[in-house]
N, C-alpha and C positions, 0 to 999 in steps of 0.2 A: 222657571227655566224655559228657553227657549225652543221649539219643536228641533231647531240643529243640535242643542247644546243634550236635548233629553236622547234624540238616538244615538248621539256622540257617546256616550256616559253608558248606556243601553250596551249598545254594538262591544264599545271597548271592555264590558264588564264579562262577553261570551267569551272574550278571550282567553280567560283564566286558567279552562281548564287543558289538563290534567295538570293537576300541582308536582312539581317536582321536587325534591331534596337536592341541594347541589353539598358535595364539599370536597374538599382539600386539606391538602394538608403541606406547609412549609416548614423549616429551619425550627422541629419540634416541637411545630406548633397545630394544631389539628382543630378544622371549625365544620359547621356545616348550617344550609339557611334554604329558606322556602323562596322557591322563584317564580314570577307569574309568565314569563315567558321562555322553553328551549324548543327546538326544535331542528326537525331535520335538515342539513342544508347541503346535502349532495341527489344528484341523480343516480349517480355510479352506486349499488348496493355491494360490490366487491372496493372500495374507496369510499366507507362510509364516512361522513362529516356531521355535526349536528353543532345551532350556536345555541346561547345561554345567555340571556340578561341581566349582568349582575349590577347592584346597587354598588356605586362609592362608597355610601355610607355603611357596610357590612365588611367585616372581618376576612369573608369568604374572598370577597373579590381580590383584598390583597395577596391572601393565600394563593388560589389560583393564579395571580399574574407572578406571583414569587420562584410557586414552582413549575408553571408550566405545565398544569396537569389537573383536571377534575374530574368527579363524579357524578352522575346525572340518577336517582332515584324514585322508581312509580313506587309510591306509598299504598299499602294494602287498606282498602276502602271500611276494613273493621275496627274496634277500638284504637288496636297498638295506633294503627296509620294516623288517625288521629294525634294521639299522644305524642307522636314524631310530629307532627305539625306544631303544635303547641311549642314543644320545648325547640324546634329548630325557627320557628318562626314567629315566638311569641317574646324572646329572648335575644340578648345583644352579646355574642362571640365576644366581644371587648370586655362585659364585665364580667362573664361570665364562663368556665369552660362548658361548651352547651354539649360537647359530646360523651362528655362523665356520665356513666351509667346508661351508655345506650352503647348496643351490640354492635360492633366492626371489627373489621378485618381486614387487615393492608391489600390493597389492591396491586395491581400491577406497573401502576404508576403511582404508585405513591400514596394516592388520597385516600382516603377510607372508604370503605363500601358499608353499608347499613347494612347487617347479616338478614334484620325482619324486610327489608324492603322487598317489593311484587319483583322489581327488576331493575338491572343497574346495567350503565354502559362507563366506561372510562373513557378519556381523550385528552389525549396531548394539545394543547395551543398549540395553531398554526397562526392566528393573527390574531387583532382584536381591533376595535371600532371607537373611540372617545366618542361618545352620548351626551356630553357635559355629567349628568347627574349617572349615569350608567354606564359600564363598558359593554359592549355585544362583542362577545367572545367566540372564537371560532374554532372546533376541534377536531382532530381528526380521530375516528372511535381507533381503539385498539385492546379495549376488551369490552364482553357484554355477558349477561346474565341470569337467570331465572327465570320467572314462568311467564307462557305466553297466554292464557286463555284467561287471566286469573282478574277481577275485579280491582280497580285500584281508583282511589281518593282523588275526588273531582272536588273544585268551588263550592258550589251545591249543595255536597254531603259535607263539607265545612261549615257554612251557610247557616244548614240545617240541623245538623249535632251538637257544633260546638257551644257551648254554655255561654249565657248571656256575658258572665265577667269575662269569661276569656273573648268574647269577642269583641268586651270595650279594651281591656289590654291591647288587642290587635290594632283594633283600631284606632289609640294612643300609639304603638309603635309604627302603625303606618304615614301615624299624622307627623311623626318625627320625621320620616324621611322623607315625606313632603315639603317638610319645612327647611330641608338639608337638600333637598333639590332644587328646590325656590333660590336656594343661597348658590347654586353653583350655577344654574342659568341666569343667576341675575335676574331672578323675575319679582 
């Protein structure tokens, strides 16, 4: 690998953290999935906004683009957080229902809130971005939740706990939607 291509690969892997849980819920259908990129995208803290990366190829995104509404998730840095990682991100909403047997509670827009999760915010869609292979979604908060001081699930501590199979599984599903991105840019 080339000294561009290895800081390339380097730099863009600092990115990751904090993992977040996104989901939604539409037309009685309810998903939710691990995202490598949200973040906050207002100055104003009384007109909070925050966008979201979602993959085409996931469940979720159709969800949130259906109903106009999602949830944003710090995942608690001890086992459970884990375990939500696995089953939201190691698993496909299409064949699966991934949120059977994990604790929610309707939010105020609609989407689910993960009852174990560190902290949750809700937001309505005010826009969103074609990425080819992603949509950047853009929301405005209108609810939030839970602890501020509290430890929550970085790259890292995935990296480093999660068990060797689960992290060829991940990395079998991540290589799928590489290969489903490849197909939507034409690359």
């Amino acid at each position: 690998m080339s000294d561009i291509g290895a800081a390339q690969s380097w730099l863009l892997e600092q990115l990751w953290a904090p993992v977040v849980a996104v989901t939604a819920s539409d037309d009685g259908r309810s998903n939710g999935s691990i995202a490598s990129t949200a973040l906050t995208a207002s100055l104003l803290p009384d007109a909070a906004r925050v966008s979201v990366h979602l993959s085409k190829h996931s469940l979720t995104h159709e969800l949130v683009l259906g109903s106009g509404a999602f949830a944003i998730h710090l995942l608690p840095r001890d086992d459970s957080g884990l375990a939500l990682f696995r089953t939201l991100g190691l698993t496909s909403g299409h064949t699966q229902p991934k949120l059977d047997g994990v604790l929610t509670r309707t939010g105020s827009t609609g989407a689910p809130v993960l009852v174990d999760a560190v902290a949750y915010l809700e937001a309505r869609v005010v826009s969103t971005l074609d990425a080819q292979e992603m949509t950047i979604v853009l929301g405005d908060v209108v609810a939030a939740g839970g602890a501020t001081e509290t430890e929550f699930l970085t790259i890292d501590d995935v990296r480093d706990r999660l068990p060797e199979e689960a992290m060829r599984e991940w990395a079998g599903r991540f290589e799928a939607e590489v290969i489903a991105a490849r197909r939507l840019r034409e690359l």
